[in-house]
VOVOGU-463214 format. One record per residue (C-alpha): residue in one letter; x, y, z. Coordinates in pm, 1 decimal, padded with zeros to 6 digits. Example, Ala and Ser with C-alpha at 12.3 -4.5 7.8 and 13.67 -1.06 7.14 Angstrom:
REM VOVOGU-463214
<resn->a | x->01230.0 | y->-00450.0 | z->00780.0>
<resn->s | x->01367.0 | y->-00106.0 | z->00714.0>
END
This chain:
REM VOVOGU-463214
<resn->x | x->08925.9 | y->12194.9 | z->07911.9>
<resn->x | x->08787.7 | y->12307.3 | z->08248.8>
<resn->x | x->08926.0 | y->12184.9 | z->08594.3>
<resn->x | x->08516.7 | y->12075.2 | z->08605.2>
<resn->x | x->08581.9 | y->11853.2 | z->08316.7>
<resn->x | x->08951.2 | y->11696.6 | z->08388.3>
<resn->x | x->08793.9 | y->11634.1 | z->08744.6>
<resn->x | x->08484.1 | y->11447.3 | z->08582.2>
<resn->x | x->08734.3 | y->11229.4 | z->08374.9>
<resn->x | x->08961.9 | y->11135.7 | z->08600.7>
<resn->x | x->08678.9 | y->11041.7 | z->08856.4>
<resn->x | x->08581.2 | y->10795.5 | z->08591.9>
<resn->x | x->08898.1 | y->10670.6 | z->08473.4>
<resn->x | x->08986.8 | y->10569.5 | z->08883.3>
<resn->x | x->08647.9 | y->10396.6 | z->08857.0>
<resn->x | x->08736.5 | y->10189.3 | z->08628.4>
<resn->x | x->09088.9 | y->10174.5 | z->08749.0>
<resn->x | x->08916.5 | y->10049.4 | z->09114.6>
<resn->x | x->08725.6 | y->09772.8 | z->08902.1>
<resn->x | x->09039.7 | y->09677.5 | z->08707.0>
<resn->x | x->09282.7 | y->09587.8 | z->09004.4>
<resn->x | x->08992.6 | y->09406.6 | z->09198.0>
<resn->x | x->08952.7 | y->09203.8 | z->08900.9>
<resn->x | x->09321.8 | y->09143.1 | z->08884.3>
<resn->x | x->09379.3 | y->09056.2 | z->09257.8>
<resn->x | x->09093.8 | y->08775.9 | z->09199.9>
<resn->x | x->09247.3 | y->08640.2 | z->08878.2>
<resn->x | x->09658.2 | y->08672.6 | z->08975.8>
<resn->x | x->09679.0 | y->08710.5 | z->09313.1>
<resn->x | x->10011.3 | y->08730.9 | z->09493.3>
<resn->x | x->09928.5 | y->08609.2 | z->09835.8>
<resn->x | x->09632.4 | y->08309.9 | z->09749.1>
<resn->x | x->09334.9 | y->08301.9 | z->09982.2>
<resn->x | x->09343.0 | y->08676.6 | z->10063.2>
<resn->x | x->08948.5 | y->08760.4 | z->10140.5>
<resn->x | x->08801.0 | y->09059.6 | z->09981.3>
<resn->x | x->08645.3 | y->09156.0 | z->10271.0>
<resn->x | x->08965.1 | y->09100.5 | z->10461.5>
<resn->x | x->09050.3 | y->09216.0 | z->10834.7>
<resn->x | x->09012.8 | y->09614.2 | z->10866.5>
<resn->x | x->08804.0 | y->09656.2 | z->10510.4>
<resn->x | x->08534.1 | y->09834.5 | z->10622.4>
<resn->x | x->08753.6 | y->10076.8 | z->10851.0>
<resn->x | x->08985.7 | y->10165.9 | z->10547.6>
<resn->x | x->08711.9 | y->10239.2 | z->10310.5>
<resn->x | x->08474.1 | y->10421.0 | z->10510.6>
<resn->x | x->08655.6 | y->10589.5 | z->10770.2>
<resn->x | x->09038.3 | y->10629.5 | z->10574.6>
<resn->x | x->08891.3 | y->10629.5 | z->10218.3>
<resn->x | x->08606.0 | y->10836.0 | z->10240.7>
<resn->x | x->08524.4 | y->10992.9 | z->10558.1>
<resn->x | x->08891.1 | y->11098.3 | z->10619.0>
<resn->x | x->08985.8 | y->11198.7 | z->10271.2>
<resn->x | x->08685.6 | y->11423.5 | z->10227.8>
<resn->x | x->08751.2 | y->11617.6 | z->10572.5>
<resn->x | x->09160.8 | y->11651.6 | z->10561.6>
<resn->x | x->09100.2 | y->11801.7 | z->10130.4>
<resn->x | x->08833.3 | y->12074.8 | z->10259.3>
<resn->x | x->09105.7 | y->12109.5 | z->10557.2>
<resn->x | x->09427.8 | y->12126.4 | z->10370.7>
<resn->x | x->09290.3 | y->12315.6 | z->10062.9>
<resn->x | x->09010.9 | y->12551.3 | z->10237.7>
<resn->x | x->09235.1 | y->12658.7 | z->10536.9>
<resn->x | x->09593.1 | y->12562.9 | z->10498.9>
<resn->x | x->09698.1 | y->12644.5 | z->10108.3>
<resn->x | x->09433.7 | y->12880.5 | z->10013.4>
<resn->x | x->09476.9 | y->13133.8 | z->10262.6>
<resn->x | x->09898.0 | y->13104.8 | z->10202.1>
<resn->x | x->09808.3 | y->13190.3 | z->09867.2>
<resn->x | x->09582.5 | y->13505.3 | z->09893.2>
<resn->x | x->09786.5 | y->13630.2 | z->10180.6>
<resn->x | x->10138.7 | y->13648.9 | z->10037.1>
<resn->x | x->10215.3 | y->13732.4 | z->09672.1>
<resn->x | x->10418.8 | y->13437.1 | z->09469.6>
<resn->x | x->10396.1 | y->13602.3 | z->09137.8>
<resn->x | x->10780.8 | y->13631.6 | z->09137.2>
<resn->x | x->10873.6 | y->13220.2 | z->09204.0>
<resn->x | x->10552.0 | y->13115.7 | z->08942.1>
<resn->x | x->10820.0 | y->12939.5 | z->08714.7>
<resn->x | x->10613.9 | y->12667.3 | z->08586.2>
<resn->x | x->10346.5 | y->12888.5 | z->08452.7>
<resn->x | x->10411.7 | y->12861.8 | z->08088.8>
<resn->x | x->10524.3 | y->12549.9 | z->08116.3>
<resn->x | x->10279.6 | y->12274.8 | z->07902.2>
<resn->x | x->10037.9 | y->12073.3 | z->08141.0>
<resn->x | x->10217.8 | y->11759.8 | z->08071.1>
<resn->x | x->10578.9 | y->11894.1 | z->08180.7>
<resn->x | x->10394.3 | y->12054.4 | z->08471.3>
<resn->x | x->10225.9 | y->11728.4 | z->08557.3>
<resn->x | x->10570.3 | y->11559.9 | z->08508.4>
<resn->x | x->10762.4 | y->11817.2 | z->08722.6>
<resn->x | x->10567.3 | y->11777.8 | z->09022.9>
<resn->x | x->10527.6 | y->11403.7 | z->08993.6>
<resn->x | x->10873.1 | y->11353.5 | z->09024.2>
<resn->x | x->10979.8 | y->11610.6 | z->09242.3>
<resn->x | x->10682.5 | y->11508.8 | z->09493.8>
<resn->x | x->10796.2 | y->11155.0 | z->09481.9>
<resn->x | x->11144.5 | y->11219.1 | z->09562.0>
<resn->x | x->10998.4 | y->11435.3 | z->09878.9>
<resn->x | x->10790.2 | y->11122.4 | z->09975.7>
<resn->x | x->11075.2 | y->10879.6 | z->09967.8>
<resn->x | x->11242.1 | y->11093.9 | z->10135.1>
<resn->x | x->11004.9 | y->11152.3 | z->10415.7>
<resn->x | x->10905.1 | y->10844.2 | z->10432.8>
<resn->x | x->11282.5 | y->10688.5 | z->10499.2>
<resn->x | x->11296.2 | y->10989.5 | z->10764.7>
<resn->x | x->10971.8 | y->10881.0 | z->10939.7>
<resn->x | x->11138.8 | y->10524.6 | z->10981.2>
<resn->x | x->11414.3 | y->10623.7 | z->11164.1>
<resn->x | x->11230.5 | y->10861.9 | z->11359.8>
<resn->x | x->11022.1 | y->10786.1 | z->11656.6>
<resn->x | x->10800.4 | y->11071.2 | z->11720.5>
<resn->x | x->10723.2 | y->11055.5 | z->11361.8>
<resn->x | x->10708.5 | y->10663.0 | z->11383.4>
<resn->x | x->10384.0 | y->10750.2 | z->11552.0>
<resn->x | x->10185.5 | y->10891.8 | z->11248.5>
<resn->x | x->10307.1 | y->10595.8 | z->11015.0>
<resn->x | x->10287.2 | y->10290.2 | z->11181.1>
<resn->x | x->09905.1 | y->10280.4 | z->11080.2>
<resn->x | x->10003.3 | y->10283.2 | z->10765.1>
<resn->x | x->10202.5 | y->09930.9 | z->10875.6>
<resn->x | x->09925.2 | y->09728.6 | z->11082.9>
<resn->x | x->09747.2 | y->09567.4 | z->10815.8>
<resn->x | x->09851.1 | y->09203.2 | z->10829.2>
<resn->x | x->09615.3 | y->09143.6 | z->10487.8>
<resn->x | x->09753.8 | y->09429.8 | z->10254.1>
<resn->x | x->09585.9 | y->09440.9 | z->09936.5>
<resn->x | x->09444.0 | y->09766.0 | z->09703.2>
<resn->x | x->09271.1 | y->09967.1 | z->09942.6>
<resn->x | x->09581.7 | y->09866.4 | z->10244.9>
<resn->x | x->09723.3 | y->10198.1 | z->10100.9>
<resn->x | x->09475.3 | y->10432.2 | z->10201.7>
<resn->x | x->09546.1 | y->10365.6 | z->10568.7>
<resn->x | x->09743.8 | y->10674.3 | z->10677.7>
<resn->x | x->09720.3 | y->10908.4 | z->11030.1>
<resn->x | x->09528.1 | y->11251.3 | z->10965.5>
<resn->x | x->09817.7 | y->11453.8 | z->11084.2>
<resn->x | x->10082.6 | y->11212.5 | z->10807.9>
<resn->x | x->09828.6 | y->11303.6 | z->10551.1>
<resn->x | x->09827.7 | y->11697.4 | z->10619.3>
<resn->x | x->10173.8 | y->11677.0 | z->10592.4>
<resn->x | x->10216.3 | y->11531.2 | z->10297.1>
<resn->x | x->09962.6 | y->11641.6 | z->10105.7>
<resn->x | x->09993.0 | y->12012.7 | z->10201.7>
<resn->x | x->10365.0 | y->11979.6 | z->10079.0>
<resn->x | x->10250.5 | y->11806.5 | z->09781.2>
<resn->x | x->09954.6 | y->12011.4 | z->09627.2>
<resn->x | x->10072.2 | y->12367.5 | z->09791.7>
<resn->x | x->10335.2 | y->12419.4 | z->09559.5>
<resn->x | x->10131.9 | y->12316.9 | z->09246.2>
<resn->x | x->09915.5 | y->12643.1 | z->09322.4>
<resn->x | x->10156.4 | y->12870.3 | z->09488.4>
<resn->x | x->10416.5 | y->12810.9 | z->09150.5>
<resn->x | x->10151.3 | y->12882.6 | z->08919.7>
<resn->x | x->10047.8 | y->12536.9 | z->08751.6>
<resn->x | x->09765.2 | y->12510.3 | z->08563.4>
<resn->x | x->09434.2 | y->12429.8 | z->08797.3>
<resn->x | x->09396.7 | y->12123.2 | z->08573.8>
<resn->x | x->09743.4 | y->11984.6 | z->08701.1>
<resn->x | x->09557.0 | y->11933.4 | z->09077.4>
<resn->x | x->09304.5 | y->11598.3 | z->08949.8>
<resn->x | x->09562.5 | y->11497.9 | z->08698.0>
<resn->x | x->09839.4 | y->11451.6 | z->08952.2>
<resn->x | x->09572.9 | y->11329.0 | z->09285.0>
<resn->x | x->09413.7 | y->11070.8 | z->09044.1>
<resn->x | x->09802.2 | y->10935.7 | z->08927.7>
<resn->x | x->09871.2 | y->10904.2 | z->09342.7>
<resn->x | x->09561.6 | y->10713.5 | z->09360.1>
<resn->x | x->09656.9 | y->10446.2 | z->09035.4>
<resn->x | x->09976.8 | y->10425.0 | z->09197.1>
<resn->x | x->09862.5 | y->10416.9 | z->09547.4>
<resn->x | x->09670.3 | y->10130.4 | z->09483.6>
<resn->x | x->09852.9 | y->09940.9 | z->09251.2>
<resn->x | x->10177.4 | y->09912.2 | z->09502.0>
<resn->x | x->09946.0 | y->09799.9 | z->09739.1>
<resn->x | x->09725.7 | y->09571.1 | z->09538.7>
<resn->x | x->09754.3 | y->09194.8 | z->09603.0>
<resn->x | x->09892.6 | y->09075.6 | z->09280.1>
<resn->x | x->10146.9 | y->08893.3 | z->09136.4>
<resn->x | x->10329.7 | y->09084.2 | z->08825.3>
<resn->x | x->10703.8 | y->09126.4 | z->08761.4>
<resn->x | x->10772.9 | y->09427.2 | z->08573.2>
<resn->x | x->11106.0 | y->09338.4 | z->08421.2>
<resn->x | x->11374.6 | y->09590.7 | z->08378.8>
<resn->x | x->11092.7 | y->09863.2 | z->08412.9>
<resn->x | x->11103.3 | y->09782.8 | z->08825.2>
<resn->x | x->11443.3 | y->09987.5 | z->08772.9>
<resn->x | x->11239.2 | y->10268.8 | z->08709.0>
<resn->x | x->10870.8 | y->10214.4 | z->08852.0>
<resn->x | x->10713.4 | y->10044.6 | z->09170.2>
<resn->x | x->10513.7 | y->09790.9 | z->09173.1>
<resn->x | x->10368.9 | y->09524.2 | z->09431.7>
<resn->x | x->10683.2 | y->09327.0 | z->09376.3>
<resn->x | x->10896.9 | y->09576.0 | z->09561.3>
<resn->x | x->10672.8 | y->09747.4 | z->09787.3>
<resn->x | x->10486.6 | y->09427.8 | z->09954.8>
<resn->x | x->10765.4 | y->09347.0 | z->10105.8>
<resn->x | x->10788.2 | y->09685.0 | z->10261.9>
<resn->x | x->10490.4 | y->09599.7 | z->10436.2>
<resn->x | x->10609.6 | y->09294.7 | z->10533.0>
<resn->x | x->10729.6 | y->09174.7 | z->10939.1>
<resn->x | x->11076.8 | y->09164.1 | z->10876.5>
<resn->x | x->11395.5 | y->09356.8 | z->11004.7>
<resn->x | x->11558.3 | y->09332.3 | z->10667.0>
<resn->x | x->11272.2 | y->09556.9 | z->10479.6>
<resn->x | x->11233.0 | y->09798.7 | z->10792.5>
<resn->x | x->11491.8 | y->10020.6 | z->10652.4>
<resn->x | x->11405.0 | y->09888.0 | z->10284.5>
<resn->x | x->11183.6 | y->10004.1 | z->09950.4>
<resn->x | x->11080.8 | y->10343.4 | z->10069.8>
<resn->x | x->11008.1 | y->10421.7 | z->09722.3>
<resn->x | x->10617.2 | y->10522.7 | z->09595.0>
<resn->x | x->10620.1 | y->10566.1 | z->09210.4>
<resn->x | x->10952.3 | y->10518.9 | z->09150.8>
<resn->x | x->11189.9 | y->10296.8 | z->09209.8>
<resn->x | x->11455.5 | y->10479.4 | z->09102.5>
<resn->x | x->11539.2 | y->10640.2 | z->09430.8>
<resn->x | x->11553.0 | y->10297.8 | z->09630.4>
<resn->x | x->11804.1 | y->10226.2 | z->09372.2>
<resn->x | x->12015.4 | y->10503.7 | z->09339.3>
<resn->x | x->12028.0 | y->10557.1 | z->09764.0>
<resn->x | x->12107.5 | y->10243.0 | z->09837.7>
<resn->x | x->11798.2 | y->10129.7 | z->09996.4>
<resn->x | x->11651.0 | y->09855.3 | z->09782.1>
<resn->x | x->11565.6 | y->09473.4 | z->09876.5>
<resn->x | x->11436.0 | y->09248.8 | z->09604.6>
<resn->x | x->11507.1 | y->08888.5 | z->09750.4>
<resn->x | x->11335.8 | y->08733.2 | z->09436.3>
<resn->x | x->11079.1 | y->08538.8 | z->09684.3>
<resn->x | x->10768.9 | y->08683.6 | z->09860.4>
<resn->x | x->10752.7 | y->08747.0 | z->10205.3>
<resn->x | x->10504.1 | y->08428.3 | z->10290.4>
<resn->x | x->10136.3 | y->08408.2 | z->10337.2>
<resn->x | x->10140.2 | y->08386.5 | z->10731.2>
<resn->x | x->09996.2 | y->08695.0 | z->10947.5>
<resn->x | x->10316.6 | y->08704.4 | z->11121.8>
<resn->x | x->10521.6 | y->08757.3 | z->10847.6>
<resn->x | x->10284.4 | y->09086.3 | z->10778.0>
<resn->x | x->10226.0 | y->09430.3 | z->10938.0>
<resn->x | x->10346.6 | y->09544.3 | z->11299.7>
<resn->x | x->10563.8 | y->09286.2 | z->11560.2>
<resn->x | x->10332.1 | y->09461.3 | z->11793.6>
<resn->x | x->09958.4 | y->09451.4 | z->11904.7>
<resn->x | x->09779.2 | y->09751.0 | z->11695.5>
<resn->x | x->09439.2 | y->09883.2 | z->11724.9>
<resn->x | x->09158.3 | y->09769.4 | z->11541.4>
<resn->x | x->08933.7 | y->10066.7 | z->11562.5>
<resn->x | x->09029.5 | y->10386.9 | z->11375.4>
<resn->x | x->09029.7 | y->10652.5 | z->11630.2>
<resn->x | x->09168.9 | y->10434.3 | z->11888.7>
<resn->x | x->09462.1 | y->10393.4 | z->11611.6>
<resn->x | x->09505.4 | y->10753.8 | z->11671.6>
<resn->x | x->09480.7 | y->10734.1 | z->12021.6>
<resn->x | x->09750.6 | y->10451.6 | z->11987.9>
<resn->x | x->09980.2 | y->10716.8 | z->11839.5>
<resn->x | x->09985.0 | y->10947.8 | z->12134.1>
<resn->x | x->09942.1 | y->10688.9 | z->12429.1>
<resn->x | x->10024.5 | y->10289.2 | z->12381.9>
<resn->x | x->09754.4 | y->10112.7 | z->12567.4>
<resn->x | x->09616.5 | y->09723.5 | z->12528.1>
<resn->x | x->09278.2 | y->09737.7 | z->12352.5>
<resn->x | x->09134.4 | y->09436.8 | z->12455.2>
<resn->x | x->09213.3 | y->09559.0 | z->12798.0>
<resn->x | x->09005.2 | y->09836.0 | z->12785.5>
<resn->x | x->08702.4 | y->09600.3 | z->12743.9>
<resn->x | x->08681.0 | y->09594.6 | z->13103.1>
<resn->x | x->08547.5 | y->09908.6 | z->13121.8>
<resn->x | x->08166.7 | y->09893.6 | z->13029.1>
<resn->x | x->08173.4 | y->10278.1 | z->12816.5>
<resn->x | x->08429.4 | y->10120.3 | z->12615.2>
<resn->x | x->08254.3 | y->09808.1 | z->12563.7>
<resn->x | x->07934.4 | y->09994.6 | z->12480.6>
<resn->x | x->08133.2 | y->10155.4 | z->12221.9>
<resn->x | x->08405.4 | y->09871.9 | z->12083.9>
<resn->x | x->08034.4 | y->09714.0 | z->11999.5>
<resn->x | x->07796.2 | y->09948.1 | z->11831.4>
<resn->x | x->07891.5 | y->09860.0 | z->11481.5>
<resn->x | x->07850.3 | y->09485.7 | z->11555.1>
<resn->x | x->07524.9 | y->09528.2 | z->11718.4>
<resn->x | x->07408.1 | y->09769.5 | z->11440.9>
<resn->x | x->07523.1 | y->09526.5 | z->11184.6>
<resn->x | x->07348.2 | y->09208.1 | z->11379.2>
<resn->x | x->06994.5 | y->09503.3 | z->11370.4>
<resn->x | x->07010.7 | y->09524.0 | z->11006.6>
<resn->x | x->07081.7 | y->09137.0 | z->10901.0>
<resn->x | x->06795.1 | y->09042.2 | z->11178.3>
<resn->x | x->06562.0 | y->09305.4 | z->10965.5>
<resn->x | x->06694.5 | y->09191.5 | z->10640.1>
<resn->x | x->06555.4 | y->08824.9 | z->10758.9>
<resn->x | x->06264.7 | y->08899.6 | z->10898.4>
<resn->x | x->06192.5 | y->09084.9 | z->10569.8>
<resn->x | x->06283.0 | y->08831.9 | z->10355.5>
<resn->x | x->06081.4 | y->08574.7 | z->10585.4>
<resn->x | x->05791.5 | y->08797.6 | z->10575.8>
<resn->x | x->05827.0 | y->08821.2 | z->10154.7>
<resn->x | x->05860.8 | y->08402.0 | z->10132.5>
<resn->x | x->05485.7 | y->08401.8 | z->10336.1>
<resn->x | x->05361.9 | y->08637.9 | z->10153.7>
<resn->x | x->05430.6 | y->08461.6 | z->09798.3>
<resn->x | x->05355.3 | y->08113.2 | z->09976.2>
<resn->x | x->05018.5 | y->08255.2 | z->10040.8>
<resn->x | x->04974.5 | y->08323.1 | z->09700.0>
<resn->x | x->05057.0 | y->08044.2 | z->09542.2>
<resn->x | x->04865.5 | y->07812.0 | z->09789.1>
<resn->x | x->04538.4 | y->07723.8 | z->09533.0>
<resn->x | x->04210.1 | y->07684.9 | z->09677.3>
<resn->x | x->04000.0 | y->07321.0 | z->09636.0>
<resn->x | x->03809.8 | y->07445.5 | z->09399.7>
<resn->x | x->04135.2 | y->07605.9 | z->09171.6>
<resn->x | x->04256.8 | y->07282.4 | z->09253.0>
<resn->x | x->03923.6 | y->07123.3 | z->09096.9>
<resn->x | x->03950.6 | y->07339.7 | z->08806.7>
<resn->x | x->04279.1 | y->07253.9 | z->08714.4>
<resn->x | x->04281.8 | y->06858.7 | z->08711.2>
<resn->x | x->03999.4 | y->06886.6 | z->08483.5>
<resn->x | x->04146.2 | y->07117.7 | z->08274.9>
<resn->x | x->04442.3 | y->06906.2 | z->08272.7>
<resn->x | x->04273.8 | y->06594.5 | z->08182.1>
END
């Protein structure tokens, strides 16, 4: 089977993967009331989900892997070559994840890299797509680290979709707003139970639940909290203790220099700009309504009979 073809089937299988945990977050959800259009939707799917993740993968595949791997010859360190797809797949899943949890523990206790995280953090209504809320340069970290040695060691091409589309099932299903106790398996594999609470506003899970896929490492380093209650449904009790940006390049802006949002409102550029999408969205409902107006008229017109139809008709009718 072509790359082509493994890419084509695991497009559709996160389809339908997207469709499944919507369905479950609206049928068991773990915080009750959560909107589906929630606080910071539209910015994490269209700027984070797509906009973002189509620029950084022609970024980090076109000009940061690709050129490491024509340049310099690996042939000697391709270990993994022979290796079957599914112990490939397997290899770099786990070996990946234990990089992440470590990173991610690292970027915790770090401020500088604090910085590129926090984002991850603001969202005070964390559900399926929360996850995908991640600074560019966080991203080209860890995704250069994570799908550079798949090529440079030799995997099979087919191992790249296999092992993105798994991040993305798992991705979203930590995140995803639902209530479902795994049993003994949370020993081995995270779920919403555990990692919620990471993204929850307390001191106690700051340094807490680090873990992606698998729980394991929480476990065996020490760093797991599982209180056996949820964190609560109030905003405080979710995202940053601090004011964070709304708007997503002023969330990158944040990361370099802290400055009050609403402040800058003041200033009429900013204002101009803080308000496009608002005003753009207010264009297009006042069109939708004056179309919709104009279509109601229009069949009002039509139906309206003439005295003579109207003639015609009693006497039909009698």
């Amino acid at each position: 089977m072509t790359q082509e073809e493994v890419v084509k089937i695991t497009t559709i299988i996160l389809i339908c993967w997207v469709a499944f945990i919507i369905a479950w977050e609206r049928i068991w959800p773990y915080r009750k009331g959560l909107p589906f259009f929630r606080e910071g939707f539209w910015v994490d799917l269209v700027w984070y989900t797509i906009i973002q993740s189509y620029i950084l993968k022609i970024v980090i595949f076109d000009y940061i892997i690709m050129p490491f791997q024509k340049n310099f010859d690996w042939s000697s360190i391709q270990f993994v070559k022979h290796w079957s797809i599914p112990v490939q797949v397997l290899f770099f899943l786990v070996m990946h994840d234990l990089y992440i949890y470590l990173f991610h523990r690292f970027q915790h206790s770090n401020k500088l890299f604090w910085r590129i995280h926090e984002a991850h953090h603001s969202g005070k209504e964390v559900d399926f797509l929360a996850g995908s809320r991640s600074h560019v340069f966080e991203i080209i970290i860890n995704q250069t680290i994570e799908f550079a040695p798949i090529i440079i060691l030799g995997a099979d091409p087919v191992v790249v979709p296999i092992k993105a589309m798994l991040d993305a099932m798992f991705g979203m299903f930590i995140h995803a707003n639902i209530n479902v106790k795994l049993g003994k398996l949370k020993y081995l594999l995270n779920s919403p139970e555990l990692h919620l609470w990471h993204h929850a506003n307390y001191r106690e899970v700051f340094h807490a639940n680090f873990s992606t896929k698998f729980a394991t490492w929480d476990y065996l380093f020490g760093t797991i909290y599982d209180p056996g209650h949820s964190p609560g449904d109030k905003s405080e009790n979710w995202g940053l203790y601090y004011d964070y940006p709304k708007d997503y390049f002023l969330q990158h802006a944040f990361s370099v220099k802290r400055f009050d949002e609403k402040g800058l409102l003041k200033y009429k550029w900013f204002n101009w700009y803080y308000t496009i999408r608002s005003r753009i969205i207010d264009y297009i409902r006042k069109l939708w309504k004056g179309k919709s107006a104009a279509q109601q008229q229009q069949t009002n017109q039509e139906t309206v009979l003439s005295p003579v139809e109207i003639l015609e008709a009693n006497e039909v009718s009698s």
